[in-house]
SEKOL-166345 format. One record per atom (N, C-alpha, C): residue number from 1; residue in one letter; chain; atom name; y, x, z. Coordinates in steps of 0.02 Angstrom, whole numbers, plus 50000, padded with zeros to 5 digits. Atoms other than C-alpha are relative to their C-alpha. Layout:
BALUM  nr rest kette atom     Y     X     Z
BALUM NUM    a     A   CA     Y     X     Z
...
***
This chain:
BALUM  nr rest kette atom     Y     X     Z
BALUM   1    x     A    N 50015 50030 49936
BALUM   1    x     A   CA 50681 51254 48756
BALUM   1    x     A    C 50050 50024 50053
BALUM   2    x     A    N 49955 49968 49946
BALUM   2    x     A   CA 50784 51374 48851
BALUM   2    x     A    C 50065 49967 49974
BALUM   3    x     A    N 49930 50029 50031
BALUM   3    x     A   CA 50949 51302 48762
BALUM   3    x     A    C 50004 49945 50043
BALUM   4    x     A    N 49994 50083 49961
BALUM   4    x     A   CA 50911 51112 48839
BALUM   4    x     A    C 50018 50009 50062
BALUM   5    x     A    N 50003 50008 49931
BALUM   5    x     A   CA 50894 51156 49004
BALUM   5    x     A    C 50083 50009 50036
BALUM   6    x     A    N 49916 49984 49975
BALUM   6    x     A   CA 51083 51209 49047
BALUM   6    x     A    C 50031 49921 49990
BALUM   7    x     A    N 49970 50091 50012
BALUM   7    x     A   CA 51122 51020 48958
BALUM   7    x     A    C 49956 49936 50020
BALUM   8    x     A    N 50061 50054 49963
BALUM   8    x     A   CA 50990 50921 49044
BALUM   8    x     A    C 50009 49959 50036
BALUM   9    x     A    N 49944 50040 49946
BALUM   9    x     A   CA 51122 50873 49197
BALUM   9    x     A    C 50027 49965 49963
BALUM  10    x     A    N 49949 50039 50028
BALUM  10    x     A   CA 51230 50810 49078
BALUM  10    x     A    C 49984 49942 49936
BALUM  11    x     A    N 50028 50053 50040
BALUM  11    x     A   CA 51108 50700 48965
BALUM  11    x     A    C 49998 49936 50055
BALUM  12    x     A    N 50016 50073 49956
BALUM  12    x     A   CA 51085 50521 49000
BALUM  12    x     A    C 49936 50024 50025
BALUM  13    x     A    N 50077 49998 49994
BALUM  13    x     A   CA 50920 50490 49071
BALUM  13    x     A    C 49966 49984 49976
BALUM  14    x     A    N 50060 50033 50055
BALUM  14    x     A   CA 50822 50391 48936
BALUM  14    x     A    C 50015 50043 49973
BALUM  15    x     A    N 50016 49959 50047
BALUM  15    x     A   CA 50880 50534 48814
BALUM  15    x     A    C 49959 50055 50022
BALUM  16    x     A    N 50044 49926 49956
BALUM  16    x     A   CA 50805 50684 48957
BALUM  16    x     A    C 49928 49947 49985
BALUM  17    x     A    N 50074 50018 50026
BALUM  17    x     A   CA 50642 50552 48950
BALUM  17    x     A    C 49970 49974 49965
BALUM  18    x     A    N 50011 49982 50056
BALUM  18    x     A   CA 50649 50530 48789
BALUM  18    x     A    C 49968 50088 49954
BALUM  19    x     A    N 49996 49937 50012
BALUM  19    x     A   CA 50654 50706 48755
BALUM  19    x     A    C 49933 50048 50042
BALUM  20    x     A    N 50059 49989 49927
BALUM  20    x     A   CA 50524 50733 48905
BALUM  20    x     A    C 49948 49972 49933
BALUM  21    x     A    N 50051 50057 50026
BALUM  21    x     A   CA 50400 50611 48817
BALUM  21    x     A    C 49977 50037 49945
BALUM  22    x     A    N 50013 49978 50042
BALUM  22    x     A   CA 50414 50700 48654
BALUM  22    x     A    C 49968 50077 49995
BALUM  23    x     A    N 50029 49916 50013
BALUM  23    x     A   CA 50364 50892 48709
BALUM  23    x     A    C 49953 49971 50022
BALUM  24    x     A    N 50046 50031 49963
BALUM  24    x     A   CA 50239 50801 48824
BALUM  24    x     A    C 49948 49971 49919
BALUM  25    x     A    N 50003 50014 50054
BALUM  25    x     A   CA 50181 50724 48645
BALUM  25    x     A    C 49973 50056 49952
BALUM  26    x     A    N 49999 49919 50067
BALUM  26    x     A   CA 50188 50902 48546
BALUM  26    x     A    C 49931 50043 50041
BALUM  27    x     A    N 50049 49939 49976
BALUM  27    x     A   CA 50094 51003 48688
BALUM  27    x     A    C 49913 49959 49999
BALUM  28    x     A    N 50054 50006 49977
BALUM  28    x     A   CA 49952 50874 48707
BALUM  28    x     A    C 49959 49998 49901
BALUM  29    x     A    N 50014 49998 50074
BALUM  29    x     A   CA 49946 50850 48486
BALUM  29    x     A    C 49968 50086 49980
BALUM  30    x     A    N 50006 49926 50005
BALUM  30    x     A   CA 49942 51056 48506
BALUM  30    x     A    C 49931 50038 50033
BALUM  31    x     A    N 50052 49991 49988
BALUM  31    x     A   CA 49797 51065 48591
BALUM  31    x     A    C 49944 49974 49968
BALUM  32    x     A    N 50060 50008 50042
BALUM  32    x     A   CA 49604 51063 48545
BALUM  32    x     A    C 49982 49915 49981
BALUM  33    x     A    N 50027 50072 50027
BALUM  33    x     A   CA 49545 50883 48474
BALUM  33    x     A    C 49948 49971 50062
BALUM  34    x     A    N 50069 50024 49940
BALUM  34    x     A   CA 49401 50892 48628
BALUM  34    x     A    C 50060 49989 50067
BALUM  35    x     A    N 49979 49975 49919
BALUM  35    x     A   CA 49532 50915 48777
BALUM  35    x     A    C 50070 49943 49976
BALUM  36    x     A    N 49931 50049 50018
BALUM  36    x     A   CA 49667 50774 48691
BALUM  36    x     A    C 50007 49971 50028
BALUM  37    x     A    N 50012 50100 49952
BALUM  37    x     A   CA 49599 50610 48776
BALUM  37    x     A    C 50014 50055 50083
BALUM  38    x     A    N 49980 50001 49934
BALUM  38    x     A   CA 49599 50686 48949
BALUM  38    x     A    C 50067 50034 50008
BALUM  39    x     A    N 49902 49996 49971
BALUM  39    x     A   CA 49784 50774 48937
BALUM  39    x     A    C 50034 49947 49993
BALUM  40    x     A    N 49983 50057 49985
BALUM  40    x     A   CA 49831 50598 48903
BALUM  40    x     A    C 49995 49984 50060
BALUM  41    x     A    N 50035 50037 49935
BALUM  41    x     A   CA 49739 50534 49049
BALUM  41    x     A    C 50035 50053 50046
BALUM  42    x     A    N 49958 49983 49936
BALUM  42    x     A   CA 49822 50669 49169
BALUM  42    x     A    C 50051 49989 49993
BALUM  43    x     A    N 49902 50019 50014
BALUM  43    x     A   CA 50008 50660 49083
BALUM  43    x     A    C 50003 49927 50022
BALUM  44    x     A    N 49991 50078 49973
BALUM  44    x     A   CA 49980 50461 49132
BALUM  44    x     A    C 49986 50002 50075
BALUM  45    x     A    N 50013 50014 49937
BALUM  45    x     A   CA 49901 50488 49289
BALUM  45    x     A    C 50065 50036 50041
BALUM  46    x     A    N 49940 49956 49959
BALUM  46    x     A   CA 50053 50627 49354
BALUM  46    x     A    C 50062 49941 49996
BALUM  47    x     A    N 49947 50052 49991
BALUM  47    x     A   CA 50181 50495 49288
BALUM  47    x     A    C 50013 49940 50032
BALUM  48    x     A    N 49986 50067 49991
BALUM  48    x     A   CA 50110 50341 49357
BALUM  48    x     A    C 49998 50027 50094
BALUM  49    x     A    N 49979 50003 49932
BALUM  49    x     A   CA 50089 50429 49522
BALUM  49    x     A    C 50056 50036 50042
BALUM  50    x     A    N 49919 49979 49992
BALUM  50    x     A   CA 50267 50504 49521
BALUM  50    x     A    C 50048 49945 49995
BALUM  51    x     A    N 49918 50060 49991
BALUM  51    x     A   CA 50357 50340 49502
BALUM  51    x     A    C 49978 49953 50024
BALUM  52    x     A    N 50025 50039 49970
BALUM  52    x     A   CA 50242 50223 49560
BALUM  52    x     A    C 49975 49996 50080
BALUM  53    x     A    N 49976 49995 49922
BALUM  53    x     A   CA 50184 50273 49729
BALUM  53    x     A    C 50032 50048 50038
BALUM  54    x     A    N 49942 49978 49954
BALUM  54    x     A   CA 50317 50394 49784
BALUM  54    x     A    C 50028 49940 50013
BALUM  55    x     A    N 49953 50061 49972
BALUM  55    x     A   CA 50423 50228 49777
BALUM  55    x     A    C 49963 49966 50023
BALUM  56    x     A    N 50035 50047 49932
BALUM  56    x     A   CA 50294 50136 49881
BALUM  56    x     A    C 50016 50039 50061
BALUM  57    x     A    N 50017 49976 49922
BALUM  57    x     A   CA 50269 50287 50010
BALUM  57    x     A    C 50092 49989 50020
BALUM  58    x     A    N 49933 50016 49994
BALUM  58    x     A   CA 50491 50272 50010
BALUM  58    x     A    C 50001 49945 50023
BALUM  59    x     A    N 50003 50042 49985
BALUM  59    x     A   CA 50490 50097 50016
BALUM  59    x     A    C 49971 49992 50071
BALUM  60    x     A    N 49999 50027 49925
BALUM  60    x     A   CA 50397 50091 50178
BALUM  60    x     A    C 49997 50047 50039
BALUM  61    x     A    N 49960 49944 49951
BALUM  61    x     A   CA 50468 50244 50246
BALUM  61    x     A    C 50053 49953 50033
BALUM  62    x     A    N 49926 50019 49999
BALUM  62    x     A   CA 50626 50138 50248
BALUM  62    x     A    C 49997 49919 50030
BALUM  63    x     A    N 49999 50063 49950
BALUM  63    x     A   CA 50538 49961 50325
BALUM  63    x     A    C 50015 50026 50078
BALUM  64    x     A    N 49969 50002 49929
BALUM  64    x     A   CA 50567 49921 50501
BALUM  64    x     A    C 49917 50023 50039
BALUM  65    x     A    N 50055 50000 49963
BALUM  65    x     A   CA 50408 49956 50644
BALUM  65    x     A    C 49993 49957 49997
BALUM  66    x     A    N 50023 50057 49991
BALUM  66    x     A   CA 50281 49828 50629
BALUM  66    x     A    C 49985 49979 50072
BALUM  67    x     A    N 49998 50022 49915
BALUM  67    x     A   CA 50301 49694 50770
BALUM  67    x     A    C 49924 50018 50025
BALUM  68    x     A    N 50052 49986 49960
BALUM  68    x     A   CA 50190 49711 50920
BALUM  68    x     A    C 49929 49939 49996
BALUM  69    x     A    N 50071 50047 50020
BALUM  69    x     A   CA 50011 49616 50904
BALUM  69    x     A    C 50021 49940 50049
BALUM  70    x     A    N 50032 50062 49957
BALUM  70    x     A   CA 50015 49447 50994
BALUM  70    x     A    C 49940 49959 49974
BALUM  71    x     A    N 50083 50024 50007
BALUM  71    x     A   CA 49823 49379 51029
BALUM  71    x     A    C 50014 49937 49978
BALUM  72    x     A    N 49990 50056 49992
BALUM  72    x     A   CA 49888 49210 51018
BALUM  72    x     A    C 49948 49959 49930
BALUM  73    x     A    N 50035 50040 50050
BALUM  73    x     A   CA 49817 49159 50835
BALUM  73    x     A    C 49916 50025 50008
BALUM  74    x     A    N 50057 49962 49977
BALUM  74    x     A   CA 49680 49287 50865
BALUM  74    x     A    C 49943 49956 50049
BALUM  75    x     A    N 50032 50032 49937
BALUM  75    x     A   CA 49624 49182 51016
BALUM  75    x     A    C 49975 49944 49957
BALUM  76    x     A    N 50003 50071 50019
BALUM  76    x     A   CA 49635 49009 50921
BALUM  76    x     A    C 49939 50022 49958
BALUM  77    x     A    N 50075 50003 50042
BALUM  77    x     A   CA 49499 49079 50785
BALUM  77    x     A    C 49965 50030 50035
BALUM  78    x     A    N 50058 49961 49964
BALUM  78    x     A   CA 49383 49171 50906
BALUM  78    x     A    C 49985 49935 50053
BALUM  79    x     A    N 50031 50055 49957
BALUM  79    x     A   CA 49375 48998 51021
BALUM  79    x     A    C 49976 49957 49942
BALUM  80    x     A    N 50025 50019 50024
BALUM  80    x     A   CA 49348 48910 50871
BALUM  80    x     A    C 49935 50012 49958
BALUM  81    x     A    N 50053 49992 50031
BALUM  81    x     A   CA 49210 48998 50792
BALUM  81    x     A    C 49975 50015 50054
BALUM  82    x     A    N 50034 49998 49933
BALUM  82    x     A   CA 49140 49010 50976
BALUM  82    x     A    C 49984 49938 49986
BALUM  83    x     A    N 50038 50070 49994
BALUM  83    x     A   CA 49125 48832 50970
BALUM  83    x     A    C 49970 49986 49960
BALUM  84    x     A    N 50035 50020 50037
BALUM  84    x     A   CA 49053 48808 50816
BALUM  84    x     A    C 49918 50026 50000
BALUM  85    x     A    N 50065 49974 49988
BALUM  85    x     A   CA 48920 48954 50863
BALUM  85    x     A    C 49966 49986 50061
BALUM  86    x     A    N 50038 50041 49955
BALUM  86    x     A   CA 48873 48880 51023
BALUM  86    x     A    C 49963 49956 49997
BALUM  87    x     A    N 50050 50046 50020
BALUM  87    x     A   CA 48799 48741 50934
BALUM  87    x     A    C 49923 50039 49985
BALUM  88    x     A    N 50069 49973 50038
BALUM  88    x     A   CA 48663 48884 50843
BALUM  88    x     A    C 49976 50037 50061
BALUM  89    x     A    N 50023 49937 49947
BALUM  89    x     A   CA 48666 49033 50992
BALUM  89    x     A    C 50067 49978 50071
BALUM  90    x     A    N 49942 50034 49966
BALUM  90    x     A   CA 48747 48945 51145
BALUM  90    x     A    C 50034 50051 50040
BALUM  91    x     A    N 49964 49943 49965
BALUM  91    x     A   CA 48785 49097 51255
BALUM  91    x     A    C 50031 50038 49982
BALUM  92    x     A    N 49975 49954 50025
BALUM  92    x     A   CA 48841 49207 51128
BALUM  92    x     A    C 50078 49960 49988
BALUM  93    x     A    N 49929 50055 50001
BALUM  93    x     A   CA 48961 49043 51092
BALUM  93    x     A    C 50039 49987 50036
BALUM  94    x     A    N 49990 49973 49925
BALUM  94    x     A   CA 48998 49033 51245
BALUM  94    x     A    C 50040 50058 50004
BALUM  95    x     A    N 49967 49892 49965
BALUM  95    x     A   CA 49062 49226 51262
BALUM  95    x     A    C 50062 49991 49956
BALUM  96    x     A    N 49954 49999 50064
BALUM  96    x     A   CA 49166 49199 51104
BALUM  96    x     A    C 50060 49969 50018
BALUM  97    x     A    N 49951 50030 49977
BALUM  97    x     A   CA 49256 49045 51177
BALUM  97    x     A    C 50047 50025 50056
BALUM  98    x     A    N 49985 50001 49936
BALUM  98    x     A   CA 49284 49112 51349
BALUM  98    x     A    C 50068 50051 49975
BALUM  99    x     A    N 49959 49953 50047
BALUM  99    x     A   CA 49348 49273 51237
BALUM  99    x     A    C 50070 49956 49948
BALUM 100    x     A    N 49928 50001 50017
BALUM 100    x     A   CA 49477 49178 51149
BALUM 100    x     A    C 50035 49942 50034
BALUM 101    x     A    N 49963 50017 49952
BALUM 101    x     A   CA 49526 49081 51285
BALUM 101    x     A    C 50041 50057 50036
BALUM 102    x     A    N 49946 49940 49950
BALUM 102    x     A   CA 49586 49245 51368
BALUM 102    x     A    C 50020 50026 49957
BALUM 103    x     A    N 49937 49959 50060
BALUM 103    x     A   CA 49665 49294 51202
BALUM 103    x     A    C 50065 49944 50011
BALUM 104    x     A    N 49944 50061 50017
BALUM 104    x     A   CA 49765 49133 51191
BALUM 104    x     A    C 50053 50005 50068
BALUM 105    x     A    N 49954 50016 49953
BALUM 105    x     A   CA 49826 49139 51371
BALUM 105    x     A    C 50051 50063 50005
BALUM 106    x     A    N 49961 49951 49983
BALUM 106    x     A   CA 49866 49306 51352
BALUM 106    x     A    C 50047 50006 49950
BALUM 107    x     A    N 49954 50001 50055
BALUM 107    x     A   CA 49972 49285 51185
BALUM 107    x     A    C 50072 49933 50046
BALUM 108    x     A    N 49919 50055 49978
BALUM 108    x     A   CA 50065 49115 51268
BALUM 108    x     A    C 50035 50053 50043
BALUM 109    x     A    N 49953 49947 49932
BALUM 109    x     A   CA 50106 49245 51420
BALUM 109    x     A    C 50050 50044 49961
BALUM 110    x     A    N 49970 49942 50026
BALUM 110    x     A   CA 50164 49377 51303
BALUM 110    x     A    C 50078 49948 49948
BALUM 111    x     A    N 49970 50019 50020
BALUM 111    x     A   CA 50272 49249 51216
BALUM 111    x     A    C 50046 49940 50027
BALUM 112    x     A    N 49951 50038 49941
BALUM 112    x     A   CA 50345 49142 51363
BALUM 112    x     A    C 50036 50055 50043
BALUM 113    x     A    N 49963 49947 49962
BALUM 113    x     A   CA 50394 49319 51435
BALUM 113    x     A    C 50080 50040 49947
BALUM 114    x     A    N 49922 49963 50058
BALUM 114    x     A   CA 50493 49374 51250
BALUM 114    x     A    C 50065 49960 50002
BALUM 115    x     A    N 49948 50027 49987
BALUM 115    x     A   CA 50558 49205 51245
BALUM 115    x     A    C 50058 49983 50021
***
């Protein structure tokens, strides 16, 4: 084991996880028959969350800041399910519309000012 490690830099990388795979393989065969299935289950779980979401949390390390909220669509479904609930509970319908009426005006504002 100590021998590999000095030539480890200088392997490809499918032969290092090749070679990975196979002690990984020996130590979990080397253990008791009761404790087999779950060193599987962690050697899968360490691998899938070493390549799988490190490169997510990377990936959106490396997006841009998400744009700023405009109410504008926000508004359009909060007046429309205002109106539809005004038919059952009219005041509450009512509140809803008035509510995305002052989303909507305040999204056109916010987007006749970027424009």
């Amino acid at each position: 084991m100590a021998s590999d490690t000095p030539n480890s830099g200088h392997q490809a990388p499918d032969q290092e996880i090749e070679r990975l795979a196979q002690e990984i393989g020996r130590l979990i065969q080397s253990a008791e028959p009761e404790r087999r299935e779950d060193l599987k289950e962690l050697a899968y779980t360490l691998i899938r969350e070493e390549i799988f979401e490190r490169g997510e949390r990377e990936q959106k390390g490396e997006r841009s800041s998400p744009t700023p909220f405009n109410p504008l669509g926000s508004g359009v479904l909060i007046l429309v399910l205002g109106a539809g609930l005004s038919f059952i509970f009219g005041p509450v319908g009512l509140a809803l519309m008035l509510g995305g009426l002052i989303f909507i005006v305040w999204g056109a504002l916010i987007s006749w000012i970027k424009g």
